[in-house]
GUVEXKE-817296 format. One record per residue (C-alpha): residue number from 1; residue in three letters; x, y, z. Coordinates in Angstrom, 3 decimals, padded with zeros to 6 digits. Example, Ala and Ser with C-alpha at 12.3 -4.5 7.8 and 13.67 -1.06 7.14 Angstrom:
2
SITE   gugu   nulum         c1         c2         c3
SITE      1     ALA    012.300   -004.500    007.800
SITE      2     SER    013.670   -001.060    007.140
This chain:
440
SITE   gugu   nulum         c1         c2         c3
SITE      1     UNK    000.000    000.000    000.000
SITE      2     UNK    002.295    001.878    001.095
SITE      3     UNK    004.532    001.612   -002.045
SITE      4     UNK    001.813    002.112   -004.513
SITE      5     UNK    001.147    005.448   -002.735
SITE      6     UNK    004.767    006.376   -003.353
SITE      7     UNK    004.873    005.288   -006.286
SITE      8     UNK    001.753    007.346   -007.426
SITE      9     UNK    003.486    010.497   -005.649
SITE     10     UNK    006.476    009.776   -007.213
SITE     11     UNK    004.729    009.687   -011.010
SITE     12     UNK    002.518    012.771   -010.254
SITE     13     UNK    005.632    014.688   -009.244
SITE     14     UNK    007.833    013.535   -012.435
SITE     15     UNK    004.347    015.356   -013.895
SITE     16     UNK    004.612    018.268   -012.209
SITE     17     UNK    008.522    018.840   -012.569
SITE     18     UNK    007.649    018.636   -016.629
SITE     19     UNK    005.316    020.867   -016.496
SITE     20     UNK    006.797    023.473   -014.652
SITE     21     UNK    010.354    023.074   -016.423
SITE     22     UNK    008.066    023.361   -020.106
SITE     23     UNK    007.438    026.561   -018.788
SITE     24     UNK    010.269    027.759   -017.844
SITE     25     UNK    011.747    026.827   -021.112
SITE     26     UNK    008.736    028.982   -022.818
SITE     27     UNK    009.592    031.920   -020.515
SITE     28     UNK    013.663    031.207   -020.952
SITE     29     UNK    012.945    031.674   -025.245
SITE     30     UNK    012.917    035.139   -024.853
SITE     31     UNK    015.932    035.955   -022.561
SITE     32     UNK    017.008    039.561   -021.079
SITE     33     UNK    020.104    041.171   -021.764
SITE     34     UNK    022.785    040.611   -018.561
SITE     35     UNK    021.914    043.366   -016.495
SITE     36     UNK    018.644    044.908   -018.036
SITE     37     UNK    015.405    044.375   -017.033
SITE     38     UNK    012.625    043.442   -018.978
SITE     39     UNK    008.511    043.413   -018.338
SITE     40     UNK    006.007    041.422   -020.647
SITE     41     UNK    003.258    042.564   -021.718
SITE     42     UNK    004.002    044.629   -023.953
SITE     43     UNK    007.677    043.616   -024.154
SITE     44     UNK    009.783    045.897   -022.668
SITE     45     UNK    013.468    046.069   -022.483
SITE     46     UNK    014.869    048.813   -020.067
SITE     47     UNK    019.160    048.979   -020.191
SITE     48     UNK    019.415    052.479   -019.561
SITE     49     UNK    022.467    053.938   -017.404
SITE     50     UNK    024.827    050.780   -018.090
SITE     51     UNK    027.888    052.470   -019.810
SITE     52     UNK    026.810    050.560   -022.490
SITE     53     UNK    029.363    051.219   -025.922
SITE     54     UNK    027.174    049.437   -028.031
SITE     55     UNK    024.220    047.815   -028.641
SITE     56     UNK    023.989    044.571   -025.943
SITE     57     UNK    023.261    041.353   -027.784
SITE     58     UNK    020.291    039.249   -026.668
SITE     59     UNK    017.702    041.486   -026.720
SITE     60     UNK    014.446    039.475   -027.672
SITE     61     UNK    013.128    039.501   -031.121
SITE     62     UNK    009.602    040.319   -030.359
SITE     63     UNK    010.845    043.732   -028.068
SITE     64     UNK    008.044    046.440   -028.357
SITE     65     UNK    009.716    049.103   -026.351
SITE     66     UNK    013.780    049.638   -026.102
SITE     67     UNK    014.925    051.898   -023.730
SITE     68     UNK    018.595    052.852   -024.258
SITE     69     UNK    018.957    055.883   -023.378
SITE     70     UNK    022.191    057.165   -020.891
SITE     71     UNK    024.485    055.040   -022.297
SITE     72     UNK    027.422    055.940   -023.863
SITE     73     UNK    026.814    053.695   -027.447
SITE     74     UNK    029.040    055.006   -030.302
SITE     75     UNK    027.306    054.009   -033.542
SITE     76     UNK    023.978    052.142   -034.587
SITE     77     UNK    024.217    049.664   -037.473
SITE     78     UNK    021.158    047.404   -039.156
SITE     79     UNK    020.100    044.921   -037.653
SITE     80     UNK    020.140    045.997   -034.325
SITE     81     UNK    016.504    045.852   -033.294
SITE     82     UNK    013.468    043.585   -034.089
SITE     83     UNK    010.639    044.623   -036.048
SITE     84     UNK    008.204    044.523   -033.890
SITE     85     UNK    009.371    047.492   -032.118
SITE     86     UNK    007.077    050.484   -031.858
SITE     87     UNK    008.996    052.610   -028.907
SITE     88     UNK    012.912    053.182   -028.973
SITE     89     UNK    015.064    055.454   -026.884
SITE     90     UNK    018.306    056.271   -027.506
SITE     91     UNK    018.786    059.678   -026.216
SITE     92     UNK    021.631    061.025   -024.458
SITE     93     UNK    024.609    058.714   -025.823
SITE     94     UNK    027.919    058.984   -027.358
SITE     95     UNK    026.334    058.250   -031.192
SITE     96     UNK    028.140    059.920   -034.180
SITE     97     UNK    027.084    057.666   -036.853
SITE     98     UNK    023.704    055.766   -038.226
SITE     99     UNK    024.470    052.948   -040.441
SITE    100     UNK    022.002    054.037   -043.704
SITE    101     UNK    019.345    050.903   -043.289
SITE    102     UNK    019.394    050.989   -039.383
SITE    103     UNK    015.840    051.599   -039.278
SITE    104     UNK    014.192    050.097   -042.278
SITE    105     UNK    012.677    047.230   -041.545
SITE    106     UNK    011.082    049.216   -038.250
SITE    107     UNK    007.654    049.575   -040.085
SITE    108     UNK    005.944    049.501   -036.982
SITE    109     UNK    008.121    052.249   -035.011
SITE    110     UNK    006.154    055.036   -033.838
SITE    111     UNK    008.249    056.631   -031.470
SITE    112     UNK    011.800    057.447   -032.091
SITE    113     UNK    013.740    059.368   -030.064
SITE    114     UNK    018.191    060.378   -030.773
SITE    115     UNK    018.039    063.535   -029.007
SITE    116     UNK    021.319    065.071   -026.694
SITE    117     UNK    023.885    062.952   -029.012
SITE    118     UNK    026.006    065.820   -028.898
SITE    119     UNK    028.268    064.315   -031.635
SITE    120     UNK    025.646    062.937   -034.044
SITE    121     UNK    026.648    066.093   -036.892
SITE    122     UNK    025.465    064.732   -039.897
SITE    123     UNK    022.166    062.503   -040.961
SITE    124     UNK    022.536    060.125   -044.228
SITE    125     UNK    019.194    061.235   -046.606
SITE    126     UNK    018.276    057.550   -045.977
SITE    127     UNK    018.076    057.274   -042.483
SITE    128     UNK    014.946    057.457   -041.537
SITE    129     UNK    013.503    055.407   -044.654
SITE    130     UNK    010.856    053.028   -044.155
SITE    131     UNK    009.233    054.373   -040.993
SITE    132     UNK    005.890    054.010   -042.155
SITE    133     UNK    003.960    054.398   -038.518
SITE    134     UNK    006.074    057.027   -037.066
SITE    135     UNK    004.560    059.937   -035.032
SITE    136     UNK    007.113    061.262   -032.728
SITE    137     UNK    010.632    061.950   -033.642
SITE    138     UNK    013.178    063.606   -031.375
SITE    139     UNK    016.612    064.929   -032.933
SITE    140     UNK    016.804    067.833   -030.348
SITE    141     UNK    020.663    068.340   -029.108
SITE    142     UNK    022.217    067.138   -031.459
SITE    143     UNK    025.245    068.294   -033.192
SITE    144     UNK    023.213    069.379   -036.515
SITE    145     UNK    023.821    072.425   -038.722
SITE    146     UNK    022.383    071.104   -041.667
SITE    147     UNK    019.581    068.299   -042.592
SITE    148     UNK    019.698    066.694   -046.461
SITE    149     UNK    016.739    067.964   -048.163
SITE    150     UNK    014.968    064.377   -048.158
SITE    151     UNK    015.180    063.466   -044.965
SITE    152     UNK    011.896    063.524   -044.064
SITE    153     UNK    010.219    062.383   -046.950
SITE    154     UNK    007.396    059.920   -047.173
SITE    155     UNK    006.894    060.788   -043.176
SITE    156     UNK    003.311    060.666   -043.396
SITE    157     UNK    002.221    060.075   -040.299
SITE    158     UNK    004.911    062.258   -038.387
SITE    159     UNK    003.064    064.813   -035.923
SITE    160     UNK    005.474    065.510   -033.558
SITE    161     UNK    009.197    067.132   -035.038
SITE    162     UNK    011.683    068.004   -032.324
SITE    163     UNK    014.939    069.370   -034.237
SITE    164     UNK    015.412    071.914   -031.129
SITE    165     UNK    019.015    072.976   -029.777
SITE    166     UNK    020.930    072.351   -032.595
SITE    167     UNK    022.818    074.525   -034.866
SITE    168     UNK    020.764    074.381   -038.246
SITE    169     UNK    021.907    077.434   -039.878
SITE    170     UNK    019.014    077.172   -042.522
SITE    171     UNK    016.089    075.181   -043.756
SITE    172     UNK    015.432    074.655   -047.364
SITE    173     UNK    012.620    074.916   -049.046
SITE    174     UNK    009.935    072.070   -049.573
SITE    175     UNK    012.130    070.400   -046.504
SITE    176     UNK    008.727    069.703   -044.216
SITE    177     UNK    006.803    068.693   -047.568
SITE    178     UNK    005.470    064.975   -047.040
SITE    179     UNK    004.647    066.132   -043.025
SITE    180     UNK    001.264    066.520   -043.739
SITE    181     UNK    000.370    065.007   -040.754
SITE    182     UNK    002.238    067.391   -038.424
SITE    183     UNK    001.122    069.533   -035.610
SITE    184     UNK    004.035    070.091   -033.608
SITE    185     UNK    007.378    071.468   -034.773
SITE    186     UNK    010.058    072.450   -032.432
SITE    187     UNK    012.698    074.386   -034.124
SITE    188     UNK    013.818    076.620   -030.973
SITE    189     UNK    017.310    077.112   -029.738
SITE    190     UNK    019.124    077.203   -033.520
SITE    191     UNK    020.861    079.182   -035.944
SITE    192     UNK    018.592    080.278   -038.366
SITE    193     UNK    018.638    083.398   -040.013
SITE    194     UNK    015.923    083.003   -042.842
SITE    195     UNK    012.341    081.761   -043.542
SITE    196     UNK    012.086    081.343   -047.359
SITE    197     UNK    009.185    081.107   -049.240
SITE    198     UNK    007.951    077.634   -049.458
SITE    199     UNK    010.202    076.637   -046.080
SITE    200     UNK    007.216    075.236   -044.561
SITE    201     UNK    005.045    074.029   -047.447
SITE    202     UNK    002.723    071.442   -046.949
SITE    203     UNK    002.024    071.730   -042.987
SITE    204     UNK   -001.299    071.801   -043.282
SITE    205     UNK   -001.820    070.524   -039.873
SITE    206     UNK    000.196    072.275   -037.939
SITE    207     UNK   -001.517    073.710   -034.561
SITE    208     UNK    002.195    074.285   -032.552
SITE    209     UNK    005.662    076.408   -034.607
SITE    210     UNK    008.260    077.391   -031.488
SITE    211     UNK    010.722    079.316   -033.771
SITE    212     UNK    012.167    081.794   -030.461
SITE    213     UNK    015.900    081.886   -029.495
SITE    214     UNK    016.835    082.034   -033.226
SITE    215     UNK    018.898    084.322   -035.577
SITE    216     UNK    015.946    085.203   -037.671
SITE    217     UNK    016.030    088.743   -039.844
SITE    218     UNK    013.523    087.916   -042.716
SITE    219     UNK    010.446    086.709   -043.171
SITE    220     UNK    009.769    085.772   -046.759
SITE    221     UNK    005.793    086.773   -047.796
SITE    222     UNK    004.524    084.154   -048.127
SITE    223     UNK    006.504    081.640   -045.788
SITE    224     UNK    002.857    081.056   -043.621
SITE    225     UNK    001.131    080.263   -046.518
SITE    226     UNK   -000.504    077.010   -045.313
SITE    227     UNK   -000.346    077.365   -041.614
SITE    228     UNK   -003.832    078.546   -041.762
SITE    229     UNK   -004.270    075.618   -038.379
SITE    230     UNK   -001.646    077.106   -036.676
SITE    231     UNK   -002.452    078.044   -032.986
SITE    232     UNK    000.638    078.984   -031.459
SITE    233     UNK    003.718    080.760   -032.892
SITE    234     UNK    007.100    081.588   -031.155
SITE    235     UNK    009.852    083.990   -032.771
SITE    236     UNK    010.957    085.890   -029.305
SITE    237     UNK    014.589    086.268   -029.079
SITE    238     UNK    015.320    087.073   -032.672
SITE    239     UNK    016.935    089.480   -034.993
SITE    240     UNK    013.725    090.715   -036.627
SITE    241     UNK    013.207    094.310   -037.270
SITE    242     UNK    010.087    094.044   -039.775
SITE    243     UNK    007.354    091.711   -040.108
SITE    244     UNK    004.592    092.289   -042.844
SITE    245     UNK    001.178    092.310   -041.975
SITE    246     UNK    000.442    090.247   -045.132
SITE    247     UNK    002.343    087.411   -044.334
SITE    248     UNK    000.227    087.331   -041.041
SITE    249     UNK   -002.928    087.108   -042.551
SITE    250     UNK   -001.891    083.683   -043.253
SITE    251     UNK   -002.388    082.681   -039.768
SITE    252     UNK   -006.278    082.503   -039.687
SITE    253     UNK   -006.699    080.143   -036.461
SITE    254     UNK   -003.654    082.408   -034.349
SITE    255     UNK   -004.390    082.459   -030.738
SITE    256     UNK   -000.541    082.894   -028.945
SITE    257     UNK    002.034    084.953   -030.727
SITE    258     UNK    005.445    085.391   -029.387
SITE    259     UNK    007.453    088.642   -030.538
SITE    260     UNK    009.178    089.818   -027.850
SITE    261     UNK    012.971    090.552   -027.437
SITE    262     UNK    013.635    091.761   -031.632
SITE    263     UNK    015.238    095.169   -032.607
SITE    264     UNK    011.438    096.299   -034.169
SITE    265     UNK    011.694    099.805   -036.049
SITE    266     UNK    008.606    101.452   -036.290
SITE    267     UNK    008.492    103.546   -038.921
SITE    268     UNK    006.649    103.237   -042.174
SITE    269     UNK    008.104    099.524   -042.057
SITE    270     UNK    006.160    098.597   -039.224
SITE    271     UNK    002.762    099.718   -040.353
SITE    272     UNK    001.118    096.966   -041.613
SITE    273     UNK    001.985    094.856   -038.858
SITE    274     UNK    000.016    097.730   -036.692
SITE    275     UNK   -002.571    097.388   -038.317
SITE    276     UNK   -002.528    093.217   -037.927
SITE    277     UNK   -002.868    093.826   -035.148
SITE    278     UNK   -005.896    096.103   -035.157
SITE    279     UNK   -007.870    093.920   -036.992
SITE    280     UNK   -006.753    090.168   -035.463
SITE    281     UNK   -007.639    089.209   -031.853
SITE    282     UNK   -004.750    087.451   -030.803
SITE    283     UNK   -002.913    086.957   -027.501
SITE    284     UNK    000.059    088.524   -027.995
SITE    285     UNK    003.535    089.561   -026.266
SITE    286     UNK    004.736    093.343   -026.074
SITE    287     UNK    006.569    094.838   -029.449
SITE    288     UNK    008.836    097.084   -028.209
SITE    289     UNK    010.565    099.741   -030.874
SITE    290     UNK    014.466    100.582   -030.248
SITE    291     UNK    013.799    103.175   -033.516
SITE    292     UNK    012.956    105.740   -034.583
SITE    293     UNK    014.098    107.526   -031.510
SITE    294     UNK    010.990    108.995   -030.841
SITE    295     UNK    008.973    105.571   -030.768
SITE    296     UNK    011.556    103.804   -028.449
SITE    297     UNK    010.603    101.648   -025.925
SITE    298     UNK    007.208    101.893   -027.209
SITE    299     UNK    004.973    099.449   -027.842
SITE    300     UNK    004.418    098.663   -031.893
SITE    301     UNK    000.565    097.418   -030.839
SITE    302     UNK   -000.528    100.779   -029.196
SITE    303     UNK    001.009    102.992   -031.847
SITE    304     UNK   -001.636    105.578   -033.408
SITE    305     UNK   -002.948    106.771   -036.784
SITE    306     UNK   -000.538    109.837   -036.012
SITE    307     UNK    002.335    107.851   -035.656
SITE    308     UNK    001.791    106.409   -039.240
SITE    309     UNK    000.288    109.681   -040.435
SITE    310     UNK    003.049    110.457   -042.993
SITE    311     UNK    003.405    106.459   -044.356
SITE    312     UNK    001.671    105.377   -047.468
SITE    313     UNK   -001.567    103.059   -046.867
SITE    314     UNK   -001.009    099.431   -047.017
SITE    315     UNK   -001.937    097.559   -049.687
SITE    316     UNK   -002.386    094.227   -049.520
SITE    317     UNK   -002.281    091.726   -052.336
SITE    318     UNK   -005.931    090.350   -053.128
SITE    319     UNK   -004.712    087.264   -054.701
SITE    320     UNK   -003.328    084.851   -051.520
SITE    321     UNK   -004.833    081.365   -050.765
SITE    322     UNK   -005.352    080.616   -047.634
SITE    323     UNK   -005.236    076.969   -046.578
SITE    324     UNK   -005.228    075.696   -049.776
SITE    325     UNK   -005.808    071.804   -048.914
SITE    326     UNK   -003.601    070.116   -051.207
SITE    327     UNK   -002.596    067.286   -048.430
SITE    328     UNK   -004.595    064.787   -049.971
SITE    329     UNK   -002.366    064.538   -053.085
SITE    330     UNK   -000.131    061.426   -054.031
SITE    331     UNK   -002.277    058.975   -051.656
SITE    332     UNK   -001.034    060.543   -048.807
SITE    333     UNK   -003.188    060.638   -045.540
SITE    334     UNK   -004.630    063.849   -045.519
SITE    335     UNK   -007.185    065.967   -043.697
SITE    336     UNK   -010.156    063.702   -044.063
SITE    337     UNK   -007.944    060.580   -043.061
SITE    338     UNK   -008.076    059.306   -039.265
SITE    339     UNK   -004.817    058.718   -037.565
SITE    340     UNK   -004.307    054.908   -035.001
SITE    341     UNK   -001.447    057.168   -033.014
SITE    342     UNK    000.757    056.291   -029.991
SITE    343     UNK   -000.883    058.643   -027.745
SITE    344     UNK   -004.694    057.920   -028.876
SITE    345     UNK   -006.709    057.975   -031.687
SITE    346     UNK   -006.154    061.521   -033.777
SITE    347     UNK   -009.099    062.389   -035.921
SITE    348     UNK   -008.494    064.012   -039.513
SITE    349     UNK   -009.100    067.711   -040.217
SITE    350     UNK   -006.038    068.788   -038.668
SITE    351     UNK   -007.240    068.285   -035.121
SITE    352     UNK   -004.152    067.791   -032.371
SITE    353     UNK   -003.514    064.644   -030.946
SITE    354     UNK   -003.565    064.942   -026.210
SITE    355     UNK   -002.442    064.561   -024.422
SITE    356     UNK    001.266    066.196   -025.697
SITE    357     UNK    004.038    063.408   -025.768
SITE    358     UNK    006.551    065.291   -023.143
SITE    359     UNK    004.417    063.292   -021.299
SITE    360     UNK    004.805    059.896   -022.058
SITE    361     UNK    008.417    060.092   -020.525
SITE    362     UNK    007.557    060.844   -017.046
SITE    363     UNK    006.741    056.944   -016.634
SITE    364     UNK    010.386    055.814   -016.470
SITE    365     UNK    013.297    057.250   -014.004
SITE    366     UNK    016.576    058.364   -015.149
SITE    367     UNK    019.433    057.749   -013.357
SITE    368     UNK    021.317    060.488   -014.886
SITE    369     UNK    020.531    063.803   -013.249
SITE    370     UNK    022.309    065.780   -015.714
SITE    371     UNK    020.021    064.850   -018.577
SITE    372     UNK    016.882    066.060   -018.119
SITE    373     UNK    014.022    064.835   -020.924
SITE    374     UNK    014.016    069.082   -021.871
SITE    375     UNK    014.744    071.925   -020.157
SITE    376     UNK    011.914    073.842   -018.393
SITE    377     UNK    012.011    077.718   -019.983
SITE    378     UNK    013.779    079.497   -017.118
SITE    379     UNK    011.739    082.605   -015.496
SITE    380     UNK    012.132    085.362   -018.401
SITE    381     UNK    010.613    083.181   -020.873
SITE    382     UNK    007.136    082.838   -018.395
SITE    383     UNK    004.321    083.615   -020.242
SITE    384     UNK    001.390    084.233   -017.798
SITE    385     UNK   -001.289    084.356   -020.755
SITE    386     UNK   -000.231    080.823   -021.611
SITE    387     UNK    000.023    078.944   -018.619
SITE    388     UNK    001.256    075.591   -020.433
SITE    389     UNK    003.768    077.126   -022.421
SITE    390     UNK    006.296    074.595   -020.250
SITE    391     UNK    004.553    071.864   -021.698
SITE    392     UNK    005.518    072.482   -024.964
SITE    393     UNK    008.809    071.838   -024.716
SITE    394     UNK    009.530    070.474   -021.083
SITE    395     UNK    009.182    067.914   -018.679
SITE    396     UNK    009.637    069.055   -015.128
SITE    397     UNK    009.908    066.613   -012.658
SITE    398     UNK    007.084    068.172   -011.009
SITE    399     UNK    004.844    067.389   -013.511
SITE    400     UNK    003.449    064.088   -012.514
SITE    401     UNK    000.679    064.318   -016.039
SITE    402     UNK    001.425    060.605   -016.996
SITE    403     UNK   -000.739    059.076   -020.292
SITE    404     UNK   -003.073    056.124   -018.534
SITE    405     UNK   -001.428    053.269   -019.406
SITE    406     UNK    002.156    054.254   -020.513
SITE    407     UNK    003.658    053.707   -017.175
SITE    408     UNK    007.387    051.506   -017.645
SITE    409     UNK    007.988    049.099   -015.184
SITE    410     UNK    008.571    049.595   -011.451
SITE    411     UNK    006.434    052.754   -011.796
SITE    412     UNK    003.096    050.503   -012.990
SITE    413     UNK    000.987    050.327   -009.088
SITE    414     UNK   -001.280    048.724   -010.818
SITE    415     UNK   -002.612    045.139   -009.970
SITE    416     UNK   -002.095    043.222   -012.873
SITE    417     UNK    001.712    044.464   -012.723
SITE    418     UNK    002.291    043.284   -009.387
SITE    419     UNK    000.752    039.749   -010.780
SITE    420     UNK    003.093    040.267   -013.757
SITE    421     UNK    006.146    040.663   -011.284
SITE    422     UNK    005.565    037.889   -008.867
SITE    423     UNK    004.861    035.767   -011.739
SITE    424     UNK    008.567    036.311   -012.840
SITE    425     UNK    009.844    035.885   -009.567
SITE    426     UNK    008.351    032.831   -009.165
SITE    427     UNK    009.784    031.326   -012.477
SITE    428     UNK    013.314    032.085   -011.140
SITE    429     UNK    011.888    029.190   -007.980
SITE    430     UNK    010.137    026.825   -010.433
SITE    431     UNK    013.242    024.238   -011.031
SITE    432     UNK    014.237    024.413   -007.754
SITE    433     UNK    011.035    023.682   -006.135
SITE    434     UNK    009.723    021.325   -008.745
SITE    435     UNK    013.553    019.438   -008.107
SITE    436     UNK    012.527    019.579   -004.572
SITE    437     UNK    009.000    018.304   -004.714
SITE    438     UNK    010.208    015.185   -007.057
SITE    439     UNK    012.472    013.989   -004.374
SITE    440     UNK    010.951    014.475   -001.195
């Protein structure tokens, strides 16, 4: 009796130790890098703040998120990631050089982000070829003074552009061309000295255009010709003296215009953009003149008919189009098309994806305190009449906004991620305790 019982123990536990070692080979398929950490569901692989040179072999095939970001990784070359991944950081590394191809087979990327790769000067045409889902792109930081005139072509679904703090001396024309998708583009913090003509053709969906802490003297005409959807435009801390009226008038949906800090002369110059401004409600910064010597450090806005008295009337041309909706050429997705996005589901007709994507970073800790995600504006750039002008291009770490959902890790509370981690630990026990149990 006894042995039968013993025997029947022995077979059940031989039936126990199989199953439990089946599946801890199943969760042993998809290994983690030595001295990452990694979370199911969706597969995430966290090796930030390892001193990693390169990329570390083993990461598993079917990764969704990558976080790689404080490292000190030299150079990216194809093949590096699986192509299931829809989330990769790689900011703040040592990277001067993307292998043309790195990215191609990424179709389902959606979120890219290089920025503070202080050394990364110069982009191939090709490099970000074959990113057919993605929405948010971060270059900010870099060492840039130029991008190839293709770059961004056949970026469809792009809406969020972050290209601030480098030193881009220029933009060509027809650059932004394919973004007809985009509503935010961050071009803060450079070099340029020029907006040409047909610089930002093609954005019909802009809503957000941060241009401040630039070198900027002209304004072509017609360089807002179809940001008719823009809501928000920054050129404080410039080198503009003039700004026509005309090219204004452009900007039909304006509600937050930044001037402030340029050399403006108002003279006969200045006229039509006085009278802009008498005839379009916006919220605006002060214009303050430093000529004529009688108009300085007066405000351009609350100038009079008799200050303009002796100038010539304005006279605008009659032939513009506004918002001309030309984004529905070549197949491309277009105003009436409806956006599957990272942060939500982003309805056509030029409407703004929310919340902002500053905020999907606050869900994962960085070791490094010297790399912030962006800098907050310091005090002199406060804008009281647009209290979430910091959200633009920030991510304090007293902002705790965090998308539902897009928490990384050890800062998930919730229930099911606590099940996820015991789970895990528990495998690590499974062929010990199974050994145990087969020969007690």
């Amino acid at each position: 009796m006894s042995k039968g019982r013993n025997s029947t123990m022995k077979q059940e536990s031989a039936s126990v130790l199989l199953l439990l070692t089946a599946l801890y080979a199943i969760y042993k398929v998809e290994s983690c890098p030595s001295v990452c950490t990694c979370y199911s569901d969706p597969m995430t692989v966290s090796c930030q703040s390892q001193n990693f040179q390169q990329i570390p072999p083993g990461i598993p095939a079917n990764s969704q998120r990558v976080f790689l970001q404080n490292n000190r990784i030299l150079e990216l070359r194809t093949g590096s990631f699986g192509i299931h991944t829809t989330v990769l950081w790689l900011y703040y590394n040592n990277i001067s050089y993307i292998e043309p191809g790195t990215f191609w087979k990424l179709r389902n990327l959606e979120e890219l982000d290089l920025g503070d790769n202080r050394n990364l000067r110069n982009l191939d045409p090709d490099t970000f070829r074959g990113l057919e889902k993605i929405q948010s792109l971060h270059i900010y930081r870099c060492g840039l003074s130029s991008l190839p005139p293709t770059i961004f072509r056949k970026l469809y679904t792009l809406q969020y552009l972050y290209l601030q703090e480098n030193n881009l001396q220029y933009l060509q024309d027809d650059l932004f061309v394919d973004l007809v998708n985009l509503t935010h583009l961050f071009l803060h913090g450079n070099s340029i000295r020029v907006l040409s003509k047909n610089v930002f053709r093609g954005l019909f969906n802009l809503d957000r255009l941060l241009l401040h802490v630039n070198k900027i003297q002209v304004v072509n005409r017609w360089a807002f010709q179809d940001l008719s959807k823009v809501t928000i435009l920054y050129l404080f801390n410039n080198s503009l003296s003039e700004l026509s009226g005309e090219t204004m008038d452009s900007l039909a949906s304006l509600q937050f215009l930044r001037l402030n800090a340029n050399p403006w002369i108002c003279d006969c110059r200045a006229r039509s953009l006085w009278e802009w401004f008498k005839r379009f409600r916006v919220s605006s910064s002060d214009l303050i003149c430093v000529l004529p010597e009688e108009k300085k450090d007066q405000d351009l806005r609350y100038l009079t008919d008799k200050d303009f008295s002796a100038c010539p009337l304005s006279n605008p041309s009659q032939d513009r189009t506004i918002g001309r909706n030309r984004a529905s050429s070549n197949g491309r997705l277009g105003f009436n098309g409806t956006l599957n996005n990272l942060y939500g589901s982003a309805e056509g007709k030029g409407s703004s994806p929310k919340p902002d994507p500053s905020t999907f970073y606050k869900g994962l800790k960085s070791n490094n305190g010297l790399s912030p995600k962006y800098n907050m504006p310091t005090g002199e750039d406060d804008w009281p009449n647009y209290e979430n002008e910091g959200e633009l291009t920030s991510s304090s770490p007293n902002r705790k906004k965090k998308l539902p959902g897009r928490c990384f890790g050890s800062e998930c509370e919730t229930e099911d991620s606590s099940i996820s981690q015991w789970f895990c630990h528990w495998f690590v026990w499974i062929p010990i305790l199974a050994t145990a149990l087969l020969f007690h």
